[in-house]
The first five atom37 places (N, CA, C, CB, O) and aatype in JSON, in Angstrom:
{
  "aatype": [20, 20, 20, 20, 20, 20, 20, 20, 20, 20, 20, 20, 20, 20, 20, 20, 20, 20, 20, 20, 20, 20, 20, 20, 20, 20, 20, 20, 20, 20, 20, 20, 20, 20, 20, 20, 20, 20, 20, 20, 20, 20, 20, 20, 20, 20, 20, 20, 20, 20, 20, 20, 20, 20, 20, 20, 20, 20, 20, 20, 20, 20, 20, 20, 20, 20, 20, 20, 20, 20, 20, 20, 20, 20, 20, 20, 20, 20, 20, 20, 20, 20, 20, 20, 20, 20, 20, 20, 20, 20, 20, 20, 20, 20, 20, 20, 20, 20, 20, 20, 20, 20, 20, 20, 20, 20, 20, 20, 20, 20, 20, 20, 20, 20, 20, 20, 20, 20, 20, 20, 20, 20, 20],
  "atom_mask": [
    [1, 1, 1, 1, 1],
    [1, 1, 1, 1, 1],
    [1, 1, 1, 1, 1],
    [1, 1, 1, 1, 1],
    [1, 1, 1, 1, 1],
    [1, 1, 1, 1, 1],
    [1, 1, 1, 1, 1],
    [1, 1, 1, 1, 1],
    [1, 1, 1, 1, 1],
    [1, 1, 1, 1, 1],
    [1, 1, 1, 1, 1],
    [1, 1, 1, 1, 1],
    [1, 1, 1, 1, 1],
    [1, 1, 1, 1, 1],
    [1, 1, 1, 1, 1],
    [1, 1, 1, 1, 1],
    [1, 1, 1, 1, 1],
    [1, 1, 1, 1, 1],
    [1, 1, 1, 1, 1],
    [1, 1, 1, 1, 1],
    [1, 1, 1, 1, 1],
    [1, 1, 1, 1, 1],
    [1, 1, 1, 1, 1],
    [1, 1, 1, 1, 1],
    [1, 1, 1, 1, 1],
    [1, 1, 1, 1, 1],
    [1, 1, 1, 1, 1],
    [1, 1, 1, 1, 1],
    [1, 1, 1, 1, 1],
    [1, 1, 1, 1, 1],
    [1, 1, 1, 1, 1],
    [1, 1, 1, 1, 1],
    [1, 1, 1, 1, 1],
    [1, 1, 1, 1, 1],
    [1, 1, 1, 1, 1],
    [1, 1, 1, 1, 1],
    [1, 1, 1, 1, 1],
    [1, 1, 1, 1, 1],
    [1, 1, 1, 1, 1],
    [1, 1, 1, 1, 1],
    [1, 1, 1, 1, 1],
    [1, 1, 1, 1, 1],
    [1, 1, 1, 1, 1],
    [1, 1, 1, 1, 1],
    [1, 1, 1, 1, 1],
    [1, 1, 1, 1, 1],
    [1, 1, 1, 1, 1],
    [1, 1, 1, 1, 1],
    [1, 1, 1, 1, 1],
    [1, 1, 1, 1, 1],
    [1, 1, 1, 1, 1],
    [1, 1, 1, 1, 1],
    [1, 1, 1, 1, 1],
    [1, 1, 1, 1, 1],
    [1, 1, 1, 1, 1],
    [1, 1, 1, 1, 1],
    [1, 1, 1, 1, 1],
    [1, 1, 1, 1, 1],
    [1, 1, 1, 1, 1],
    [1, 1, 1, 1, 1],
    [1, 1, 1, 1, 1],
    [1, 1, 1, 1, 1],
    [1, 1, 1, 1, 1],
    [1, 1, 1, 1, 1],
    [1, 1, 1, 1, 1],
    [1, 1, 1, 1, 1],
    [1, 1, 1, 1, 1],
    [1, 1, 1, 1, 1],
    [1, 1, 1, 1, 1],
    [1, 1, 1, 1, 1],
    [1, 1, 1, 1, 1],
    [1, 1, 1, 1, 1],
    [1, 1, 1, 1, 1],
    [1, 1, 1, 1, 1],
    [1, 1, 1, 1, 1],
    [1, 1, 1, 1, 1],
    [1, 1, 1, 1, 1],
    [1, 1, 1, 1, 1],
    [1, 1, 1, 1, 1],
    [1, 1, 1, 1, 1],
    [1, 1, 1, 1, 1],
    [1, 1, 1, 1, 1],
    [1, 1, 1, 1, 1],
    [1, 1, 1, 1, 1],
    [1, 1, 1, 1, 1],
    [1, 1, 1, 1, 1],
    [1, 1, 1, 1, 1],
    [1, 1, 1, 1, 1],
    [1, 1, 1, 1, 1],
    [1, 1, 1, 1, 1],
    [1, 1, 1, 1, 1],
    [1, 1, 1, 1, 1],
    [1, 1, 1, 1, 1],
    [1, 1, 1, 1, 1],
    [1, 1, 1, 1, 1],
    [1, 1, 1, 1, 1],
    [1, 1, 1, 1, 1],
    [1, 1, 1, 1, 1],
    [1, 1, 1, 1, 1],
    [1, 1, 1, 1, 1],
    [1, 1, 1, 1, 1],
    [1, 1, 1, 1, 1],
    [1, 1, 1, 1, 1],
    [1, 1, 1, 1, 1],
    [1, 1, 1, 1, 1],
    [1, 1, 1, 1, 1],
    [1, 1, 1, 1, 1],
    [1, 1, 1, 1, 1],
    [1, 1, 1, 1, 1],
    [1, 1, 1, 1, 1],
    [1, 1, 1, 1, 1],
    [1, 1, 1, 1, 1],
    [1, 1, 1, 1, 1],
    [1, 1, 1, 1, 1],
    [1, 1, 1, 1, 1],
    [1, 1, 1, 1, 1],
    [1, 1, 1, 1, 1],
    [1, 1, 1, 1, 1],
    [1, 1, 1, 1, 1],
    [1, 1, 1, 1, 1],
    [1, 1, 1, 1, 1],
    [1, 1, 1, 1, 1],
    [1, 1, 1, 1, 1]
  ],
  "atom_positions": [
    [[0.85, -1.17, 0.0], [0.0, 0.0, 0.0], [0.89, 1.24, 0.0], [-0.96, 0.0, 1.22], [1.81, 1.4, 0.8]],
    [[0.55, 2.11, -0.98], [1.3, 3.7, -0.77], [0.57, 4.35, -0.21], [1.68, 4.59, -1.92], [-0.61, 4.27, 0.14]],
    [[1.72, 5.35, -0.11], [1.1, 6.37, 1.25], [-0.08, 6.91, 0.97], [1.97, 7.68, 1.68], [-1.01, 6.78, 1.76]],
    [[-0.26, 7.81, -0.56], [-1.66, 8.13, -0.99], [-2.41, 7.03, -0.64], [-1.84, 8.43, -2.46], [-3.18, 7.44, 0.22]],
    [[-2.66, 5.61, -0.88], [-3.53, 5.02, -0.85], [-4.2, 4.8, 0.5], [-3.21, 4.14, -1.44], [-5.38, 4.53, 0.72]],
    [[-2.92, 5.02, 1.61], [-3.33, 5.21, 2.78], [-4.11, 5.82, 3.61], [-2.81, 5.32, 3.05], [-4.67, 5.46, 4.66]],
    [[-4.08, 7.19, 2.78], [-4.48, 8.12, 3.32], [-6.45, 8.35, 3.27], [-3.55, 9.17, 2.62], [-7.26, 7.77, 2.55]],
    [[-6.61, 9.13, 4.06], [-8.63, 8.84, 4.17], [-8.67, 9.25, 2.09], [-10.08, 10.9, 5.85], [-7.91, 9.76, 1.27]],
    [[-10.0, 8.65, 2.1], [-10.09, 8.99, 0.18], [-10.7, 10.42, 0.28], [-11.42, 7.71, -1.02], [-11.46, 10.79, 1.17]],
    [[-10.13, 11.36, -1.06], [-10.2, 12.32, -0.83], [-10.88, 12.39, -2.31], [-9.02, 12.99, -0.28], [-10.39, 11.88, -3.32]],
    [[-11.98, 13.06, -2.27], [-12.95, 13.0, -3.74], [-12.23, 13.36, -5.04], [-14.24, 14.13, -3.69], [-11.45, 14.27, -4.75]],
    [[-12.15, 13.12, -6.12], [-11.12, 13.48, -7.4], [-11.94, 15.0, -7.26], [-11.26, 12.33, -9.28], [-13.08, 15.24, -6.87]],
    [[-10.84, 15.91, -7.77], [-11.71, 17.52, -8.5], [-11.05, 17.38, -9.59], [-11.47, 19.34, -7.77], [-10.2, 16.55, -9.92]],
    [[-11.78, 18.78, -10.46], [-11.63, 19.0, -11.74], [-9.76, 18.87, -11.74], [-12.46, 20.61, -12.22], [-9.2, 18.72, -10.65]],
    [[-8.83, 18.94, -13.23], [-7.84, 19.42, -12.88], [-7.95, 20.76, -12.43], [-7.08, 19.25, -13.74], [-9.04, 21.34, -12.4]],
    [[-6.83, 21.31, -12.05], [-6.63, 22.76, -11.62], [-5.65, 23.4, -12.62], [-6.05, 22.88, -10.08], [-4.5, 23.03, -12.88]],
    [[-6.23, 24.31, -13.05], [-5.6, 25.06, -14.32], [-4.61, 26.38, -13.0], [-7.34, 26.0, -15.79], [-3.4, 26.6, -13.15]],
    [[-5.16, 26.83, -12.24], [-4.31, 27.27, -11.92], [-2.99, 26.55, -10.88], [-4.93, 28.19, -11.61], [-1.92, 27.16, -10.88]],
    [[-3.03, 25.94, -10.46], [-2.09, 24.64, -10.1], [-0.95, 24.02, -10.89], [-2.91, 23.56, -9.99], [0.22, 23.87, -10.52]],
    [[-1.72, 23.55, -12.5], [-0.66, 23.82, -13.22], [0.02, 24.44, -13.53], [-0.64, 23.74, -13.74], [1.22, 24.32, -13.26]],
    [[-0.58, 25.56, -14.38], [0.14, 27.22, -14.15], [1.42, 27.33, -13.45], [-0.81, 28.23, -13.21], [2.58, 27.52, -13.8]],
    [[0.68, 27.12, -12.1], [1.78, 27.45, -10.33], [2.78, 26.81, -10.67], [1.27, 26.71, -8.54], [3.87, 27.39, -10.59]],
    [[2.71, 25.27, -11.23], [3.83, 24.24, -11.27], [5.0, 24.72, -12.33], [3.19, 22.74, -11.75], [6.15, 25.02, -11.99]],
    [[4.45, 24.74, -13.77], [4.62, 24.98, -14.7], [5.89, 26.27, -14.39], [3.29, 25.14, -15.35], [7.03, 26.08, -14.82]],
    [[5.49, 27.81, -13.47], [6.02, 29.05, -13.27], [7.32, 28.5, -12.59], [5.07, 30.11, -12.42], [8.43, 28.89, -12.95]],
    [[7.12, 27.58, -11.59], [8.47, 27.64, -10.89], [9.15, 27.07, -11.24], [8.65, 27.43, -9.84], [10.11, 26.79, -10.52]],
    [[9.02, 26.44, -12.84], [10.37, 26.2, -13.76], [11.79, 27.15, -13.79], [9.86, 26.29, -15.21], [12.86, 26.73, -13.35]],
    [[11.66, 28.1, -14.21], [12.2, 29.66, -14.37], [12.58, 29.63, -12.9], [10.97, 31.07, -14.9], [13.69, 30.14, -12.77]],
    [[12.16, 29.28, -11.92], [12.41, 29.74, -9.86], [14.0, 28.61, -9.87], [10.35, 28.7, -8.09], [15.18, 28.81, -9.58]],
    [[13.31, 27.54, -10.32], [14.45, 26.5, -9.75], [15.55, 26.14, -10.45], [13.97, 25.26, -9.46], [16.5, 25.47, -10.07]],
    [[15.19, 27.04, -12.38], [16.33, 26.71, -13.01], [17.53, 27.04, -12.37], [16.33, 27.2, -14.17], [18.5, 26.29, -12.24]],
    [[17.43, 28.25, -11.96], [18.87, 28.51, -11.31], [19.81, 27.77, -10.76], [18.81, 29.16, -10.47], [21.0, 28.04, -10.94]],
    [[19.42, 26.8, -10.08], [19.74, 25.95, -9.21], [19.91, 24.34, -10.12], [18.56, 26.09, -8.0], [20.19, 23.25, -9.62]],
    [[19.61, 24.7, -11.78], [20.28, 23.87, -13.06], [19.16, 22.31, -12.73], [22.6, 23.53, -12.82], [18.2, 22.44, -11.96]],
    [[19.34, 21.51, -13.12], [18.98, 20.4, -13.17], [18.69, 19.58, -11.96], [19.75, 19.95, -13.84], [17.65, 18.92, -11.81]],
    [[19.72, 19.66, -11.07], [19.54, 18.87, -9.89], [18.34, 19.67, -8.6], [21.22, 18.69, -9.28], [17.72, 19.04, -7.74]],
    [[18.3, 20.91, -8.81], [17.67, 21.59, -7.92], [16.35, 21.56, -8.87], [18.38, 23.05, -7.43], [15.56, 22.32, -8.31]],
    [[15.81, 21.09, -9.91], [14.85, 21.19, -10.56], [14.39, 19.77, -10.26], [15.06, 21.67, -11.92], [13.19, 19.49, -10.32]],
    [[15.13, 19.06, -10.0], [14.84, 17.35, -9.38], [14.73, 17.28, -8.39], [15.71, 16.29, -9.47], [13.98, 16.36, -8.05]],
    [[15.17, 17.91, -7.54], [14.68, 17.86, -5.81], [13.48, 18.51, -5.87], [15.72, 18.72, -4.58], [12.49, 17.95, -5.4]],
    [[13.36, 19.77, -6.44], [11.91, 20.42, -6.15], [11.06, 19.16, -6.86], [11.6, 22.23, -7.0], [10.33, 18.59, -6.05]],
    [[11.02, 18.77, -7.84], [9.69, 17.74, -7.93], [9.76, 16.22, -7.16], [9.42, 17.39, -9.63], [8.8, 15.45, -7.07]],
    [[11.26, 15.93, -6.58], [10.48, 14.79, -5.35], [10.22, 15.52, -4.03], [11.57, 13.34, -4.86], [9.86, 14.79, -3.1]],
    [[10.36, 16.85, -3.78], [9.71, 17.26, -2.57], [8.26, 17.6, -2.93], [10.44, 18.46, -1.91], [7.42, 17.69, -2.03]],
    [[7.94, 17.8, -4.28], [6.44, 18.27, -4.14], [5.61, 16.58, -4.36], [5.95, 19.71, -5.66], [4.63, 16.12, -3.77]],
    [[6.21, 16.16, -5.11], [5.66, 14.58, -4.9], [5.74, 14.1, -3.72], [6.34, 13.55, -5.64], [4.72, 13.47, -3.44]],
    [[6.48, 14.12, -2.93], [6.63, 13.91, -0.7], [5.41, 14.01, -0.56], [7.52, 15.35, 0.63], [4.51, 13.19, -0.36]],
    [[5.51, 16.14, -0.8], [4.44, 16.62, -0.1], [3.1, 15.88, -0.42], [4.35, 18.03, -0.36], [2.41, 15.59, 0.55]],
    [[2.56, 15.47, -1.87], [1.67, 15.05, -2.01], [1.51, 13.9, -1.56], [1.45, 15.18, -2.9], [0.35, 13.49, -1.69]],
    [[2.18, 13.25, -1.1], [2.63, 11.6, -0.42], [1.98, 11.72, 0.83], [4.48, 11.17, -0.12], [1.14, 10.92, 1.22]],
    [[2.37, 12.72, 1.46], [2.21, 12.98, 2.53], [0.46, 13.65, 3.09], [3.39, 13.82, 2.64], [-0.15, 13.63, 4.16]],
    [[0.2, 14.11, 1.88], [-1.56, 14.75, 2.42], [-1.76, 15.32, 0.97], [-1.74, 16.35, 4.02], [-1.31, 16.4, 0.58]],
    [[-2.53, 14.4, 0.22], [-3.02, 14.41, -1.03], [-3.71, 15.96, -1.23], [-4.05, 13.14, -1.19], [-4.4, 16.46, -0.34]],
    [[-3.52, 16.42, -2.1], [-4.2, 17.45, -2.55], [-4.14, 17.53, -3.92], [-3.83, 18.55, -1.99], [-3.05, 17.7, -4.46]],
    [[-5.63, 17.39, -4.85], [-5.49, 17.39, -6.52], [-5.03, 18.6, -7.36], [-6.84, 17.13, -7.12], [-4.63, 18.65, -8.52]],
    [[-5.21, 19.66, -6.3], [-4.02, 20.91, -6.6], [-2.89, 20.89, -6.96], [-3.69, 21.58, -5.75], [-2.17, 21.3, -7.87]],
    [[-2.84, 20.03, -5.63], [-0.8, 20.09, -5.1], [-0.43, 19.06, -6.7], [-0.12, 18.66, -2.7], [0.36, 19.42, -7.56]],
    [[-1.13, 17.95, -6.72], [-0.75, 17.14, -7.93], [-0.55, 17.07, -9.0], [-1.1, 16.61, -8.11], [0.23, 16.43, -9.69]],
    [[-1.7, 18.14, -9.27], [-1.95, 19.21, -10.89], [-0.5, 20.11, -10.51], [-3.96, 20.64, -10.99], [-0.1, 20.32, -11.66]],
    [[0.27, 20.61, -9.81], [0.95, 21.56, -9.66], [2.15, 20.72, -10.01], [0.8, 22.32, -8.38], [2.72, 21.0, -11.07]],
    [[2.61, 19.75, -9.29], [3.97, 18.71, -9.59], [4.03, 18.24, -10.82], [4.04, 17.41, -8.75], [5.14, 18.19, -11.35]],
    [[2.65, 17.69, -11.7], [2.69, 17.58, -12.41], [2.96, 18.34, -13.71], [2.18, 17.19, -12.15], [3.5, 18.07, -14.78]],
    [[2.27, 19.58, -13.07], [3.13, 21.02, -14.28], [4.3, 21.39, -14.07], [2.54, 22.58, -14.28], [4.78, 22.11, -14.94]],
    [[4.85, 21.17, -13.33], [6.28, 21.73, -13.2], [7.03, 20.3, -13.67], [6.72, 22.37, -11.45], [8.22, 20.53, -13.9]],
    [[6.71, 19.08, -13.83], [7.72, 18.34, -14.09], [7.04, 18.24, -15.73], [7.97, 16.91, -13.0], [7.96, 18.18, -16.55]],
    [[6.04, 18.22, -16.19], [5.73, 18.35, -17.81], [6.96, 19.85, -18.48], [3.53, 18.89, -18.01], [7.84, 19.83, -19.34]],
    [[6.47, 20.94, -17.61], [7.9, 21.9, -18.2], [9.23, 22.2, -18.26], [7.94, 22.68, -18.01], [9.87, 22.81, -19.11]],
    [[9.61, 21.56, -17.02], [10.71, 21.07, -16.94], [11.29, 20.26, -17.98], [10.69, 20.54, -15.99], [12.35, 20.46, -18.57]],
    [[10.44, 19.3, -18.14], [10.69, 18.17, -19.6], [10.73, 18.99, -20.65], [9.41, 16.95, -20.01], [11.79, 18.87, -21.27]],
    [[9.96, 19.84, -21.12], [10.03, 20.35, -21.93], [11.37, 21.69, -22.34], [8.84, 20.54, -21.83], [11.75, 22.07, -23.45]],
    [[11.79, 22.1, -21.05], [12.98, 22.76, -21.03], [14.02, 22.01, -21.44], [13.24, 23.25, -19.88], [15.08, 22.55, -21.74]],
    [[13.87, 20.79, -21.5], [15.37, 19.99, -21.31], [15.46, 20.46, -23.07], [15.4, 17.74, -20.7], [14.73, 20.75, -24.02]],
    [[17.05, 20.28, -22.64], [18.1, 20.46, -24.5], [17.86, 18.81, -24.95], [20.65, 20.92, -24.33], [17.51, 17.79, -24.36]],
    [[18.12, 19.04, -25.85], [18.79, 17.49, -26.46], [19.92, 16.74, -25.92], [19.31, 17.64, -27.83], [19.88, 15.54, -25.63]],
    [[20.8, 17.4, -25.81], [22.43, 17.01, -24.96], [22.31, 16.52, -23.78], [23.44, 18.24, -24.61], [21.77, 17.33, -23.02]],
    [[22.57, 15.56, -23.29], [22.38, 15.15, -21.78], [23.95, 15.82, -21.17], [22.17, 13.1, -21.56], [25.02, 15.26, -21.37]],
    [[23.79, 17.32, -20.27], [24.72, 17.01, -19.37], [25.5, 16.39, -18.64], [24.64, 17.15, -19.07], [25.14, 16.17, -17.48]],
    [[26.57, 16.02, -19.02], [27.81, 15.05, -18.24], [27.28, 15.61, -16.28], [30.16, 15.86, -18.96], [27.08, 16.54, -15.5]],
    [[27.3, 14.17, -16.46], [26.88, 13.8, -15.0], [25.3, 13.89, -14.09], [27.77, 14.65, -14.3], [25.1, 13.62, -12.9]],
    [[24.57, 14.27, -14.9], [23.42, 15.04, -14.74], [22.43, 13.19, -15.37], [23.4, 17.01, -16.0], [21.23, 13.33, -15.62]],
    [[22.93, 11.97, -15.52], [21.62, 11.34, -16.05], [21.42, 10.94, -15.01], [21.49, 10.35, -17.15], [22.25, 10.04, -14.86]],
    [[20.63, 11.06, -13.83], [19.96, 10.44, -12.74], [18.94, 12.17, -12.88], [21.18, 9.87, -11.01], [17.87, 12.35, -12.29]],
    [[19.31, 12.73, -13.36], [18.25, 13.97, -13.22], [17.73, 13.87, -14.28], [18.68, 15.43, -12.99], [16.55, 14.21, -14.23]],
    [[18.22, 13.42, -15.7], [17.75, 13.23, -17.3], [16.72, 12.27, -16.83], [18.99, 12.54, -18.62], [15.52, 12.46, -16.7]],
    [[17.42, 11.2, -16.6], [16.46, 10.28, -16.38], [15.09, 10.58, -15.42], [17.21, 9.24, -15.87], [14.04, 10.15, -15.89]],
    [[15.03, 11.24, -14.15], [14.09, 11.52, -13.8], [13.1, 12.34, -14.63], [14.39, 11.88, -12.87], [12.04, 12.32, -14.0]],
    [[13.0, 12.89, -15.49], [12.36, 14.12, -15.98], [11.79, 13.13, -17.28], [13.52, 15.68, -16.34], [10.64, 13.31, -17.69]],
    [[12.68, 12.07, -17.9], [11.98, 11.02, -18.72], [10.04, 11.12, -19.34], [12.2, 9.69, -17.62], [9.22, 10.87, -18.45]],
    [[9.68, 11.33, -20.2], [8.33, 11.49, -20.13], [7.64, 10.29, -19.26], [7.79, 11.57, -21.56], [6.91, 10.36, -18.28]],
    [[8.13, 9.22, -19.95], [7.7, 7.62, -19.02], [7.52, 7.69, -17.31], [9.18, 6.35, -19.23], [6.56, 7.36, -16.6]],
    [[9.03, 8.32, -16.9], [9.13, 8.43, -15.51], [8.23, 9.55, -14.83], [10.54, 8.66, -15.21], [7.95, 9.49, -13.64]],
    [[7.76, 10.64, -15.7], [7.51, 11.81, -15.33], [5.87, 11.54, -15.09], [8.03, 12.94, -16.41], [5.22, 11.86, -14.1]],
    [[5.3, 10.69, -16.55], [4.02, 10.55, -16.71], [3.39, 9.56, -15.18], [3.85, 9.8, -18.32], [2.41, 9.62, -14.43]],
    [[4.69, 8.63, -15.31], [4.32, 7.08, -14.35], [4.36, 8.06, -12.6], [6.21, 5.26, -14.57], [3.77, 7.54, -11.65]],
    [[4.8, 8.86, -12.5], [4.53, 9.46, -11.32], [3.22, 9.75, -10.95], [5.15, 10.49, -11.27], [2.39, 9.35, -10.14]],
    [[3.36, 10.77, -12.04], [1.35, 11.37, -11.94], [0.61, 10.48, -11.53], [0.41, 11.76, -13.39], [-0.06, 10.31, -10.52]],
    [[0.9, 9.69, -12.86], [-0.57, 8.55, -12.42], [-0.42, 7.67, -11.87], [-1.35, 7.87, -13.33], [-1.41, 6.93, -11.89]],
    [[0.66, 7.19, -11.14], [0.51, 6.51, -9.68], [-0.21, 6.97, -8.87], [1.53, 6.41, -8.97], [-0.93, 6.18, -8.26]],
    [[-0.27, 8.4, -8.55], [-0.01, 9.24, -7.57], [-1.89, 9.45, -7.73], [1.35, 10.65, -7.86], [-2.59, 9.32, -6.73]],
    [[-2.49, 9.78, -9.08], [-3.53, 9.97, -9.48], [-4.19, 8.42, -9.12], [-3.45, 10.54, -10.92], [-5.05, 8.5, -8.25]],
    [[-3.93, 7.01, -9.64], [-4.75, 6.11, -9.17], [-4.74, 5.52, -8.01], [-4.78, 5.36, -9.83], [-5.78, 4.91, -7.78]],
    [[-3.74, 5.46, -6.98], [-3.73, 5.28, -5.77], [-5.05, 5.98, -4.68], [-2.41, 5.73, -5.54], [-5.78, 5.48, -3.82]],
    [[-4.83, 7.72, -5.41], [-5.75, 8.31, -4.84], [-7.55, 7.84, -5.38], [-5.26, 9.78, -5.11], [-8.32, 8.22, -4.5]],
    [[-8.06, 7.37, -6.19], [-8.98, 6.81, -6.81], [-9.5, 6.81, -7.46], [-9.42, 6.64, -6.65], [-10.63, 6.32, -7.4]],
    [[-8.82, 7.55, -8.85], [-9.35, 7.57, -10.03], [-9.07, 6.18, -10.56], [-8.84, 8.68, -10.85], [-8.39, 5.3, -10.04]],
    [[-9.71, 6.15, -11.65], [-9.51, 4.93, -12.47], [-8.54, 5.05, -13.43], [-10.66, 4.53, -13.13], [-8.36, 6.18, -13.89]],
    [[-7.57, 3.72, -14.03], [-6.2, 4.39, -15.14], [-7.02, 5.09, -16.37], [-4.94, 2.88, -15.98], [-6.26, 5.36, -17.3]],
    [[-8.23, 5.4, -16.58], [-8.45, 5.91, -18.04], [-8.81, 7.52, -17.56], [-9.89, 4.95, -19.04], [-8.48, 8.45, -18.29]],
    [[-9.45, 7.73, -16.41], [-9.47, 9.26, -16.24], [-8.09, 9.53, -15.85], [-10.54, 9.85, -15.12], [-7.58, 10.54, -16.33]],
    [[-7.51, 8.91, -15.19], [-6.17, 9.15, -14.7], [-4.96, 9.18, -15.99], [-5.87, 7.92, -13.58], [-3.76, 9.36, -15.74]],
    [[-5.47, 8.99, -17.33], [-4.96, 9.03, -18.43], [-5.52, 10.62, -19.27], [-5.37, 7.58, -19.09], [-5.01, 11.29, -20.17]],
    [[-6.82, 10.79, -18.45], [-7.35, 12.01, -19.52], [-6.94, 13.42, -18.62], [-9.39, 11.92, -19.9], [-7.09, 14.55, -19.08]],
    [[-6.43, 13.14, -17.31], [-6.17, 13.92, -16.69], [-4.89, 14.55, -17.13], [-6.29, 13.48, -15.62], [-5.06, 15.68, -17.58]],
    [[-3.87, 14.21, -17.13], [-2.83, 14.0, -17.6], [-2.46, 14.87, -18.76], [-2.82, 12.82, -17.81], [-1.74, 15.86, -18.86]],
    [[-3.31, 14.07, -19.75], [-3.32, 14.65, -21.22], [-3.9, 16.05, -20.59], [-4.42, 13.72, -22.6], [-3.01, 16.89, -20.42]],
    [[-4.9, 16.36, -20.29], [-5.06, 17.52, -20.27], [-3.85, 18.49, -19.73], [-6.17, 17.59, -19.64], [-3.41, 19.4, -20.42]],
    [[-3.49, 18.27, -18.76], [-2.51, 19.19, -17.95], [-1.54, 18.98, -18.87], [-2.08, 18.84, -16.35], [-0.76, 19.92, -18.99]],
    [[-1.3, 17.76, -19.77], [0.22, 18.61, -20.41], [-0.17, 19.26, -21.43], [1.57, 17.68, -20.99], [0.71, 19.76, -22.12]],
    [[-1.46, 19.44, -21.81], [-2.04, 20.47, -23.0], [-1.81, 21.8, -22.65], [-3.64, 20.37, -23.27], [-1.5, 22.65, -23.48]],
    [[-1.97, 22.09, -21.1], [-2.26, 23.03, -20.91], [-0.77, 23.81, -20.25], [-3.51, 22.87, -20.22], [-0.69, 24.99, -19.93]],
    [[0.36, 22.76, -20.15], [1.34, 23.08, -20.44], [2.05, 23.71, -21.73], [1.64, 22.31, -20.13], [2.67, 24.76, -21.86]],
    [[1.72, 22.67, -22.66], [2.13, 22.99, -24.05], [1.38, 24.58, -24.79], [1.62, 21.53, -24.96], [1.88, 25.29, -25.66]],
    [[0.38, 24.72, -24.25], [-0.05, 26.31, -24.82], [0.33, 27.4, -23.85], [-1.76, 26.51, -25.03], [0.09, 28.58, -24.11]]
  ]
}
């Protein structure tokens, strides 16, 4: 059992457009801090959501690690693939929707959810 699943069930909401947004902005906050500080901020906001589910907080991790991905160059920085690799679409997507069906959606909304928020990344 994961910790979301542990936790009391907490009703699905709409996504949150502004959540993503939120996630999405503090791309630009943590670049500074290059790759590795852009990888800690999304397993601390994944923690946090570990820790006391919120479909905000989730829509929010999830936008910041869809733009993040999308920031990345082509070139993998020497020494940097444990952070390449985290940001992976596979790894990035398989987070969400762990994180999304544990809490109790089903894998096909937990698939349309998704798509949406990285739409709403991509515009």
């Amino acid at each position: 059992m994961t910790a979301v699943a542990a936790q009391p069930p907490s009703p699905p909401e709409p996504l949150s457009p502004v959540g993503v947004r939120r996630g999405a902005a503090r791309v630009s906050i943590t670049a500074k801090e290059e790759l590795a500080g852009e990888m800690i901020h999304s397993q601390n906001c994944f923690d946090h959501v570990g820790r006391a589910l919120g479909w905000r907080k989730l829509d929010e991790c999830g936008g910041f690690d869809a733009e993040a991905r999308s920031t990345l160059g082509d070139g993998e920085p020497v020494g940097a693939e444990n952070e390449m690799s985290w940001f992976e679409i596979e790894a990035a997507a398989g987070r969400y929707l762990k994180v999304a069906v544990d809490a109790g959606l089903n894998a096909n909304a937990a698939d349309l959810r998704l798509a949406a928020l990285q739409a709403k990344v991509n515009t």
